[in-house]
N, C-alpha and C positions, 0 to 999 in steps of 0.2 A: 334548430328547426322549430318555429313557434306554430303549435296546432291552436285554434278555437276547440271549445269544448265539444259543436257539434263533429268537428275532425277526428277528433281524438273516439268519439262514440262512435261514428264510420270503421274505426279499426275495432274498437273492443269488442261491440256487442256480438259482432260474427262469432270475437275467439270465444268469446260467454259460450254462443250456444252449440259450437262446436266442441269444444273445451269442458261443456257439462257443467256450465257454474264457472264457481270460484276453484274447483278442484282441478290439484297439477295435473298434467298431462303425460301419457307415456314417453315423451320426448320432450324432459324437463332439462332445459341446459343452462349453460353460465353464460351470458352477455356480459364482455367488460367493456367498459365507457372508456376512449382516450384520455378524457381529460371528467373533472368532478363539474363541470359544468350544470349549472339548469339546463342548458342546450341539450346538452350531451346525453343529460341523463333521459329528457323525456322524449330524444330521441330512440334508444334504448328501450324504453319501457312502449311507448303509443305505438311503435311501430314494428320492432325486431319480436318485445317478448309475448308467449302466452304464459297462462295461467299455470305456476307450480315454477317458474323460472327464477335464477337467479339474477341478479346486475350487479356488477362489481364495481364500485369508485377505486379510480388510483388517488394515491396519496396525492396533494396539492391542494387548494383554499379554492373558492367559488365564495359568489355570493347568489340568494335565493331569493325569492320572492318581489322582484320590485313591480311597483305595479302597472308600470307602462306595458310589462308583456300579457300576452292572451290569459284570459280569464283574470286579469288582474295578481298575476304572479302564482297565481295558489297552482300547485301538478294538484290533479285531482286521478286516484290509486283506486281502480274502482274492479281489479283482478287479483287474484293473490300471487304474490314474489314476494322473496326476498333479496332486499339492499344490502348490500356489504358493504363496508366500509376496510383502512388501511389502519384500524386504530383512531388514537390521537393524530394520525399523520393526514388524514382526511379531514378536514376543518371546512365547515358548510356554515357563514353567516348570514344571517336574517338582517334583509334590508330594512333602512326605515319606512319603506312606503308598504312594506309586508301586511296582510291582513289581520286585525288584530283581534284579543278575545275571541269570542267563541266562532271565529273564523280560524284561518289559520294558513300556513304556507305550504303543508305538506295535510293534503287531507286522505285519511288511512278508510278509506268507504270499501273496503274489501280483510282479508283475513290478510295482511301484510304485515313482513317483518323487517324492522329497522336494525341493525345490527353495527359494530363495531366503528365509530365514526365519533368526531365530534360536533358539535352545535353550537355558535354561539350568539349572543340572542343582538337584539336590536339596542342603538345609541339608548342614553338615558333620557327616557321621555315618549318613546314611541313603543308601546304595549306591543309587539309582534309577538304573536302565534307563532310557535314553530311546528306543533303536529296537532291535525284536530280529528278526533275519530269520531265517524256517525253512522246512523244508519242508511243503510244501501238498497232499494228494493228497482229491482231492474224490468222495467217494462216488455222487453223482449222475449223472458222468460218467466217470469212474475216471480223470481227466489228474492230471497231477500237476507240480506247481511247483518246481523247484530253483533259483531263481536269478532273474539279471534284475532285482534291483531297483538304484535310482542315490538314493543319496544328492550333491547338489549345492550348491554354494553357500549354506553354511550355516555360521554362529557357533555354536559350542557353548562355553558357560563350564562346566566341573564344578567343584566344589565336596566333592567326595567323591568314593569309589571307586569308585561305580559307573561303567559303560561308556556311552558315548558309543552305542557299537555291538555291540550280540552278536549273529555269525553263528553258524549253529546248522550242526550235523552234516551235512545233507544238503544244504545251500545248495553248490552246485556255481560260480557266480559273481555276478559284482555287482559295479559300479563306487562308488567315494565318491572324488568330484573338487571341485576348488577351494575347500573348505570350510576354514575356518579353526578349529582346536581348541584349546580348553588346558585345563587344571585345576591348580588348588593344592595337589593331595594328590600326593605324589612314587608314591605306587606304587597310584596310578591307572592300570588298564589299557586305553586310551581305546576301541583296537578289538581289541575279543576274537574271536579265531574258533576252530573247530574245525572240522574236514572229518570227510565222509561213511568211515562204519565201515568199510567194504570200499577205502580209500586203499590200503589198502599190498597190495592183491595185483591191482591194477590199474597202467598205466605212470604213471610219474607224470605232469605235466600241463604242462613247464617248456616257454614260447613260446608255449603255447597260449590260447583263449579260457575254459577251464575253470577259472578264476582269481578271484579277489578282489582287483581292480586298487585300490588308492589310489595315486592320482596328482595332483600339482599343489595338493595342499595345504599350509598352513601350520599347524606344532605349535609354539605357544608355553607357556612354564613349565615344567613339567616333569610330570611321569608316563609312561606307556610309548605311544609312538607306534603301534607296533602290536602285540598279542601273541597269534604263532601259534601256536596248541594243538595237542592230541591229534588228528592226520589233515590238519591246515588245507595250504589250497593256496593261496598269496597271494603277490601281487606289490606294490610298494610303489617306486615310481619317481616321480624329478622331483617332488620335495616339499623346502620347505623347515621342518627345523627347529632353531627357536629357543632352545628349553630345552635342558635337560640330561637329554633324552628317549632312549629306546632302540628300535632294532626287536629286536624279542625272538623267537627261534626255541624254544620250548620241547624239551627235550630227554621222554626218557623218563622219567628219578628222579621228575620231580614232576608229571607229566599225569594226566589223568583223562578216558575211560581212558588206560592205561598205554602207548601208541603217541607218537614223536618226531609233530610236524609232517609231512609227507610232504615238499610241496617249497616253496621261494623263491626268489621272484628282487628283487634290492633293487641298484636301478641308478639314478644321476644324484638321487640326494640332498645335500641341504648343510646341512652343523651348522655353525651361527654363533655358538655359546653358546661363551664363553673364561674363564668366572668362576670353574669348578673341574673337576675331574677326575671323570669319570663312564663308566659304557659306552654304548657309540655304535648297536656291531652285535652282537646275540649269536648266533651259529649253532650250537644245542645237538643237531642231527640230521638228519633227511633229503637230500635234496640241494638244492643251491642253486647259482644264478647272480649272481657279487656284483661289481661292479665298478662305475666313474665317478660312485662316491661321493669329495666330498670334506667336511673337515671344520678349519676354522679354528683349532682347539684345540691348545694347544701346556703348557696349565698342567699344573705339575710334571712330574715323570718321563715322566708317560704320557697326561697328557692325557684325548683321545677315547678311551677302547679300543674297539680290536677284537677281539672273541672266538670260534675255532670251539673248543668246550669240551663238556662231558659232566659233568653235578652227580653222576652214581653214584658218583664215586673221589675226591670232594669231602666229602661227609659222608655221614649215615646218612638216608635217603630210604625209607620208606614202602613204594615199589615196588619195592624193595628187600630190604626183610624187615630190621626191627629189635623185638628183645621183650627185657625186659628179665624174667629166670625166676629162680627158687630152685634153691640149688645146694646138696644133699644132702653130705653126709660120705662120703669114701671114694673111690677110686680105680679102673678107671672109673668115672663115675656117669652115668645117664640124665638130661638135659635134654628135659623136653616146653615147647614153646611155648604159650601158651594158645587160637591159634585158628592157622589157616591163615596159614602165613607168608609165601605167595605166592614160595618160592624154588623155580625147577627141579629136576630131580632132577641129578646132575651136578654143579650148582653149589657150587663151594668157598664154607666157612664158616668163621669163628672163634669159639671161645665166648673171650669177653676180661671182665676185669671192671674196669666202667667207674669205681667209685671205688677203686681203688687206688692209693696214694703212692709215689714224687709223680708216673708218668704213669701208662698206662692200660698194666694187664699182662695181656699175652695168655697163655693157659692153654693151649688146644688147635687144633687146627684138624682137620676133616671135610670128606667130602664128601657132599652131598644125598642119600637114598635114602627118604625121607621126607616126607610133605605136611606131617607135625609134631612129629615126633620124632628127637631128636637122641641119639645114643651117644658121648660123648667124653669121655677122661679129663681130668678138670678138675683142675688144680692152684690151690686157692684159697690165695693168699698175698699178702704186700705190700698189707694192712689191706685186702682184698677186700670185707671186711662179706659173707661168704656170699651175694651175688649175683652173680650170669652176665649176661651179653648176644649176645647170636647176632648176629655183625654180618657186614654183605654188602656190600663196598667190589667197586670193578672195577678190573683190572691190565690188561696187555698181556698174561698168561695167558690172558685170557677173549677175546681178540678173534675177530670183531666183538661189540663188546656192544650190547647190542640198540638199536636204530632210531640208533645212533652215526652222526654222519657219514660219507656214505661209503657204506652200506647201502643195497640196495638193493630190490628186491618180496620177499614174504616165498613160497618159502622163501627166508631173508636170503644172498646170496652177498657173501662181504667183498670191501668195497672196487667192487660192483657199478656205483654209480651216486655216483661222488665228486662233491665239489662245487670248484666253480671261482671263483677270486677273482683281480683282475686291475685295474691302471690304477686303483688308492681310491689318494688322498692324503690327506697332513694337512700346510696347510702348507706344500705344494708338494710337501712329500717324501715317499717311500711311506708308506703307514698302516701300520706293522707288525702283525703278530700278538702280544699279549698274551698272559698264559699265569696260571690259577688254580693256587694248591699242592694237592698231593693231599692225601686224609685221613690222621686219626691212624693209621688202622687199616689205610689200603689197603696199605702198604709192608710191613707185618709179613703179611698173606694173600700178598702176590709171594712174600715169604722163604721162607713155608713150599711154595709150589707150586712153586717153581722147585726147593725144594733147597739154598739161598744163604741163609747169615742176613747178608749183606753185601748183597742183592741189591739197585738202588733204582731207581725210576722216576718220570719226571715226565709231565707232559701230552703234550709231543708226543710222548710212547713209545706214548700210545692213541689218537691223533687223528694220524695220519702224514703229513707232506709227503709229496708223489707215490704217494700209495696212497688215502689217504681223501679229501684236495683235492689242488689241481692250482692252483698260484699265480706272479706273476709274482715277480721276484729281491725286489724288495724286503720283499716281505711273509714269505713265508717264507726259509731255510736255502738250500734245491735250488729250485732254477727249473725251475716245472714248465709256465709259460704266458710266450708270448708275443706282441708284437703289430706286425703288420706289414702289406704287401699281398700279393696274392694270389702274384707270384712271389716275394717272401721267404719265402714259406710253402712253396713248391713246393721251394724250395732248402733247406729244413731234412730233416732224415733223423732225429727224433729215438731215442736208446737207448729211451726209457722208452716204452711202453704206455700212454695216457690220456696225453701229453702234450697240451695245449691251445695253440691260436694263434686269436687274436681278429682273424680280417682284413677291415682298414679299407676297401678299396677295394669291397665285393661288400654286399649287401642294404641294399633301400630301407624301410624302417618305421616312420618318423619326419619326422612333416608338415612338420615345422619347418626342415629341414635342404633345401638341394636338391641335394646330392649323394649316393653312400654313405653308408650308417650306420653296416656294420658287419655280420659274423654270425661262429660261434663253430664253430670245428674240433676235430675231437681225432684223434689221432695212432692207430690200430688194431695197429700195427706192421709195415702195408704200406701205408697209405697213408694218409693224408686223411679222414676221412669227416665231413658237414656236421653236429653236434650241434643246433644253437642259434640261432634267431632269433627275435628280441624279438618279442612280437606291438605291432601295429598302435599308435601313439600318432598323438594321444593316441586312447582306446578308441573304436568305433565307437559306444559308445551316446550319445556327446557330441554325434554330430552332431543338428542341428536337428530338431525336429518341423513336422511341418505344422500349419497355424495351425486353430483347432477355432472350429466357430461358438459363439457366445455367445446364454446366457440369464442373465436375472435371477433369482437368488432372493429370493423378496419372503417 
């Protein structure tokens, strides 16, 4: 049965406002599907269920998403149910004509649960979405959906770079537990998220329920485990993985929009992959909680890395402002860029010319008073070939540079809302901090700002122990966390401001455990005060539902 999307709103929004929302109904039943069809199923859902219903898939293969059918393949889920699945015995493939990136084939616009089933993604070469969650605001009754859906127990094979999962902008949380992932494409992003546009002038959300928990899952092969975007709020705990997988905290250089991550927390994972050297964690900005991770990896030098980094002093990034212009005869000369270069005003620049022999000779340097035009005497020499590039690296002149680790609600105060790393091994032995080279170009903009043509800097000159994180000895230089119980803690007097102690013997939040857990201090420079406690494991949407009566669909 193919509905249009206006069809399919003909049946819902009645059961919406009968139905009270998204909330199940006193006569919550089980609808099973003959067969695992697309047909089948959204005949089941658009027209048999209301809200708080179940749908059962029998076991058998289907394929999903092609886009000759209405709305171009995607079911769009805009009530809450939950999908059953038969296991692995349910297998549901993503066509290649499937919507892809931050579209998707299965869109979760209500509190919906995905359950027991497999997924396997699309040929290699065609990025298909399999589920895209976003936000839901219903005209009928003006409620509006941010969250609440649970991905569970579910096989996902990809085969390309599409996402396993895109969470959209305004999805404020949602669990995905015990599901097993992988794909064959190394820079597969398996869950993509970004958070709601107003993150960064809001507190961040670190212990809380206002999160994108993946927990208790297995990532096998390789591609990125999770990768949090522009504003994302995501926690990513007790998960094992297998590949040569990363949790990836996107920084500022390369988001879209141009905002870090807001916050993370990435606690009690295990990387078991030993067959090469890859990164493990990346923390490219907001604040974060990182600790009782550990990781088997010992090959070559480095291993697993760990990285809390920043891509702007790494190369030339987009949000950034790179153009590469015609450079006129003569001594000063006007440089216009050809469109809006997205630099500050403020902002130091270089005009350098990028093929020069045999490295890259800087000409000038300025500062911003312009959306697009630039005044600087350009010396074109050393086979320049008469073109310029306006290039925009970040130093430890610029600090804090935007959404850097460390920063905190906007307006940004440095060093506001550091991030804490504490107790990762590799090994057995602490996981060190890892560190990327600066750019061609960043060292020569220090030279000229400071005044020093000797001047030089590396990463941890921008990303600082005990100002932007706060870690225990082994990870970083200065020990800026420690761990202990609650009178070890009482008896420290730390120097430093933002010192941290992780003490063992005080908060309960972890089912598994029948003692302490754990919670997280930090030092004010008179006392103690409580930062940090994990929210609830495993999440409260795990626990069981009440059993729904059952009908046949015939």
């Amino acid at each position: 049965m193919f509905l249009t999307l206006k069809q399919q709103m003909k049946y819902i929004v009645p059961m919406i406002i009968a139905a009270g929302a998204f909330l199940p109904t006193a006569y919550s039943k089980t609808i099973y599907c003959p067969t695992c069809s697309q047909s089948d199923f959204e005949n089941a859902y658009y027209v048999q269920s209301v809200p708080g219903d179940t749908i059962i898939l029998p076991a058998g293969s289907a394929t999903w998403g092609n886009s000759s059918r209405p709305n171009n393949g995607t079911i769009y889920l805009i009530t809450s149910v939950t999908v059953q699945g038969q296991g692995d015995s349910t297998v549901i493939t993503m066509d290649d004509t499937g919507k892809t990136y931050a579209s998707g084939v299965i869109a979760l616009w209500a509190p919906v649960t995905f359950k027991d089933m497999k997924f396997i993604g699309a040929s290699v070469g065609h990025p298909v979405t399999v589920f895209d969650m976003e936000d839901y605001s219903n005209p009928a009754t003006g409620l509006q959906m941010r969250g609440g859906f649970r991905l569970t127990n579910i096989t996902y094979e990809g085969h390309s770079d599409g996402y396993f999962a895109n969470i959209g902008a305004w999805v404020d949380n949602g669990v995905i537990d015990n599901c097993r992932i992988s794909c064959d494409v190394s820079y597969a992003e398996l869950i993509f998220m970004r958070g709601r546009t107003d993150a960064w002038q809001l507190p961040n959300t670190i212990g809380g329920p206002d999160n994108v928990f993946v927990e208790d899952c297995t990532f096998n092969d390789t591609g990125y485990v999770c990768d949090a975007n522009a504003n994302a709020r995501l926690v990513v705990r007790y998960n094992t993985i297998n590949g040569n997988s990363k949790v990836d905290g996107h920084g500022v250089a390369t988001n879209t929009p141009p905002r870090s991550f807001r916050n993370m927390e990435v606690y009690g994972n295990h990387w078991t992959n030993n067959s090469q050297a890859w990164t493990a964690i990346e923390i490219r900005g907001g604040t974060s909680m990182v600790f009782n991770n550990i990781s088997d990896n010992t090959y070559g030098a480095g291993g697993a890395w760990f990285m809390l980094t920043d891509y702007a002093y790494q190369g030339l990034y987009g949000n950034f402002g790179t153009y590469i212009t015609n450079v006129s005869a003569g001594n000063p000369t006007t440089i216009t860029t050809s469109g809006p270069h997205g630099l500050g005003n403020g902002w130091n620049v270089l005009v350098g010319c990028p093929y020069s022999t045999p490295t890259l000779n800087v000409a000038s340097y300025a500062t911003v008073t312009s959306p697009t035009t630039f005044t600087i005497p350009v010396n074109v020499t050393s086979g320049a070939q008469n073109s310029g590039m306006v290039l925009r690296y970040l130093t430890p002149f610029d600090y804090p540079i935007p959404d850097q680790v460390g920063v905190g609600m906007d307006p940004r105060v440095a060093a506001s809302e550091p991030a804490y790393v504490w107790n990762n091994l590799k090994q057995g032995a602490a996981w060190t901090r890892n560190f990327w080279n600066v750019g061609q170009g960043a060292v020569p903009l220090y030279q000229a700002q400071t005044g020093n043509p000797n001047a030089t800097f590396g990463e941890s000159d921008v990303i600082q122990s005990n100002r932007d994180f706060f870690a225990d000895a082994g990870f970083a230089t200065n020990t800026g966390v420690s761990i202990g119980t609650t009178a070890q803690m009482s008896a420290l007097k730390p120097s430093i401001v933002g010192y941290g102690f992780w003490v063992t013997d005080q908060g309960k939040w972890n089912s598994r455990t029948t003692g302490p857990d754990g919670q997280f201090y930090v030092w004010n420079g008179k006392s103690w005060t409580l930062k940090y406690t994990p929210y609830p494991y495993p999440h409260p949407a795990r626990r069981p539902a009440a059993p729904a009566a059952q009908i046949l669909n015939k």
